[in-house]
C-alpha positions in Angstrom: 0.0 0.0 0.0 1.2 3.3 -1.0 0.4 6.5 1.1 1.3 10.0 1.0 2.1 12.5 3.8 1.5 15.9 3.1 4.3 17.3 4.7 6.7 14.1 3.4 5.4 13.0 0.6 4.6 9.4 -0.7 5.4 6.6 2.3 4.7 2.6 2.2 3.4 1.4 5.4 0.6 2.1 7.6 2.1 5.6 9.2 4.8 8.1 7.6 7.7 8.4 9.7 6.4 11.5 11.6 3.3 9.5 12.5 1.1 11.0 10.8 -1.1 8.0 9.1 -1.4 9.3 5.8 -3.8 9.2 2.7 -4.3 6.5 0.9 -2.5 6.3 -3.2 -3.4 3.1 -4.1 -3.9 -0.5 -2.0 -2.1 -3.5 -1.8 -3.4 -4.6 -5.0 -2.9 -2.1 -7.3 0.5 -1.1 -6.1 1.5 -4.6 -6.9 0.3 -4.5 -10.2 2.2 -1.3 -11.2 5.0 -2.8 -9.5 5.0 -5.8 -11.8 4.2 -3.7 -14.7 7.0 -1.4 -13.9 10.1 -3.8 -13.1 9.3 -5.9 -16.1 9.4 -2.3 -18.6 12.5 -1.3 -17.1 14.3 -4.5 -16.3 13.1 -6.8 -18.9 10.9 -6.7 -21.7 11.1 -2.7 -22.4 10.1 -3.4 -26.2 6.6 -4.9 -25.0 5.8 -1.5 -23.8 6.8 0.2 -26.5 10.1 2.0 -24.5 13.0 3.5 -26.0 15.9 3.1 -23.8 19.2 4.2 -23.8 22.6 2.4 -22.9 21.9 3.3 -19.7 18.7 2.3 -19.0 16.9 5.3 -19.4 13.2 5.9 -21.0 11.4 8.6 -21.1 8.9 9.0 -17.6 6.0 10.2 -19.8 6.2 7.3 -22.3 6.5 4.8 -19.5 3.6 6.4 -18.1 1.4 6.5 -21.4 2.7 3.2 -21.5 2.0 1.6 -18.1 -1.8 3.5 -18.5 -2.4 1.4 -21.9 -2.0 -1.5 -19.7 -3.6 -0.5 -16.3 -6.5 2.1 -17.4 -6.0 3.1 -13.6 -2.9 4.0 -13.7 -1.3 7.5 -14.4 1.6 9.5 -14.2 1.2 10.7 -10.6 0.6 7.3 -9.3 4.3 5.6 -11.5 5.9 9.2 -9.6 4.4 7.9 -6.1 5.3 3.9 -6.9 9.1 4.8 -7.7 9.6 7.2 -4.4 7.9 5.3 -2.2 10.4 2.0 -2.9 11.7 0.8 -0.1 14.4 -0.7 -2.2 14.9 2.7 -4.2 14.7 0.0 -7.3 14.2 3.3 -9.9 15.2 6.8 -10.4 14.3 9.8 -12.1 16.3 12.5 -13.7 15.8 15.4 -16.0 12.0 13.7 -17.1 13.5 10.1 -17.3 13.7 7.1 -15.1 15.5 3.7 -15.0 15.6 0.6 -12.8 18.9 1.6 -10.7 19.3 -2.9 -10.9 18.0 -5.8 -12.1 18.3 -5.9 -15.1 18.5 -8.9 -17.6 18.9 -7.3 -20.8 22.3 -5.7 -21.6 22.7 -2.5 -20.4 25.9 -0.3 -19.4 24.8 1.1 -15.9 27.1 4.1 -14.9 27.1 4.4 -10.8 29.5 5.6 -8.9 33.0 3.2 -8.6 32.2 0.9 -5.6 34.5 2.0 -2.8 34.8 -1.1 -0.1 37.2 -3.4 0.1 35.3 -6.6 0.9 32.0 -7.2 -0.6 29.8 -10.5 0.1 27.4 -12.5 -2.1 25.0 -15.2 0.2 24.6 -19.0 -2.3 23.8 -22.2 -1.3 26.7 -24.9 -0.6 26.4 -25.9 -3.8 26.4 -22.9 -5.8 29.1 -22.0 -3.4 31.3 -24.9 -4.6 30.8 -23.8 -7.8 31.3 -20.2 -7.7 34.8 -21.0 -6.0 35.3 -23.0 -9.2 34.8 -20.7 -11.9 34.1 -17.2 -10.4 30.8 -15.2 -9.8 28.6 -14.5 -12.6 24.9 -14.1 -12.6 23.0 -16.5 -14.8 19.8 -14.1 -15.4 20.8 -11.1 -14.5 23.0 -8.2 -16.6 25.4 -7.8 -13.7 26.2 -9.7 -10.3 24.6 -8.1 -7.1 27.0 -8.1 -4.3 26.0 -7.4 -0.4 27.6 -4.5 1.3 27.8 -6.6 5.0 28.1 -10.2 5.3 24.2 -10.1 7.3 22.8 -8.4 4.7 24.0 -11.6 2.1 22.6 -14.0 4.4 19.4 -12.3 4.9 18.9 -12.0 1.2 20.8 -15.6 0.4 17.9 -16.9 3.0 15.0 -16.5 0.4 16.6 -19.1 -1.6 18.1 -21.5 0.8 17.9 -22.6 4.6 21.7 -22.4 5.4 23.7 -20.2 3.3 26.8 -20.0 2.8 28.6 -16.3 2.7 31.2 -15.7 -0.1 33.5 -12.9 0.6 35.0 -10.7 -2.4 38.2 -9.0 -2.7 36.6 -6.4 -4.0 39.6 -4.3 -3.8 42.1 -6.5 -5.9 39.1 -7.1 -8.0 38.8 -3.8 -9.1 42.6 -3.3 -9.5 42.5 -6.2 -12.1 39.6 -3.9 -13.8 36.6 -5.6 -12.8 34.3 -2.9 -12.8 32.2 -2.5 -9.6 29.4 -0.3 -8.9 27.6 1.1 -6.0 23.4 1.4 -6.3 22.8 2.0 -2.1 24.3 1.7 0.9 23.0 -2.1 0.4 24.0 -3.2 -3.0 26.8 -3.0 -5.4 26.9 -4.6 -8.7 29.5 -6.0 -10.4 30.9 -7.8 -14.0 32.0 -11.1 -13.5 34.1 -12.0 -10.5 37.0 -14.5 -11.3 37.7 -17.2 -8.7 40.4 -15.4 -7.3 39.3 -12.7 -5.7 36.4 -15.1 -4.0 36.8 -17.3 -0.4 34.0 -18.6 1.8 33.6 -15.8 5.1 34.1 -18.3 7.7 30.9 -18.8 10.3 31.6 -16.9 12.8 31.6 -13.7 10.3 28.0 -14.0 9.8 25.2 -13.1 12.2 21.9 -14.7 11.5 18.7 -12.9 10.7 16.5 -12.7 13.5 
């Protein structure tokens, strides 16, 4: 459910966080479907909506909202503008009357973030895809880039939607990038990266990770 605030602006939740309980933008439903409708436009099928995007991911906000109202008769410009703020993921952005998906993408595409700056990065896989990665290096198998953790807990957490007992694989992000593996920050979360070669990749023993509660 999407809200707004009108002294913050659009929120997600039952209360903005000054408290104030907000007016309802659209419910659980609808927000969902213009979720769906958006991530698949900007991260992969952008020709089915009839978007022209750039290297970068780019598309013009009114065409994606002409587009996304073709779809969803509902749906308009101001309610795409409150679905991309309100992320809690801050999956889009918008600049100079365009938007893109900030990730996710699995359609080539040349994303241009800011260098990532950590040394150590983490990716959460099962013990099997952990063997494996060890093997032959990190590489997504559906996705334009790999997306790397910035803390070891916040791997497992998201490693934990796809398996019960995770194992964390550490980066050298540092050497990594030396070597010219291009690295990118998208949040204070996530940084993606172009294939990672076996190298620069060990398993962060146990006691390094702290479970999710």
């Amino acid at each position: 459910m999407i809200k707004s605030c009108a002294q913050h602006g659009f929120f997600r939740g039952e209360s903005c966080h000054c408290g104030a309980p907000g007016r309802v933008v659209l419910d659980e439903s609808r927000t969902e479907q213009l979720g769906r409708l958006v991530a698949g436009g900007l991260r992969h099928f952008p020709d089915e909506l009839g978007l022209e995007m750039d290297a970068q991911g780019w598309v013009e906000l009114d065409r994606l909202a002409s587009a996304v109202n073709r779809r969803r008769r509902w749906a308009n410009k101001g309610l795409l503008m409150a679905l991309v703020e309100s992320d809690p993921k801050h999956r889009y952005e918008i600049r100079d009357g365009k938007v893109r998906a900030r990730y996710g993408h699995s359609f080539p595409v040349e994303l241009d973030h800011p260098d990532n700056r950590l040394s150590r990065l983490f990716y959460g896989a099962s013990e099997e895809e952990a063997d494996r990665i060890l093997e032959i290096g990190l590489k997504s198998a559906s996705q334009r880039y790999v997306h790397l953790s910035t803390t070891p807990e916040k791997a497992w957490n998201v490693a934990t939607f796809r398996t019960s007992n995770p194992k964390i694989i550490q980066t050298d992000a540092e050497a990594a990038q030396r070597a010219g593996v291009k690295m990118m920050t998208v949040n204070e979360d996530i940084v993606i990266s172009e294939k990672i070669p076996p190298q620069y990749l060990s398993i962060l023993p146990w006691k390094g990770v702290a479970k999710r509660d």
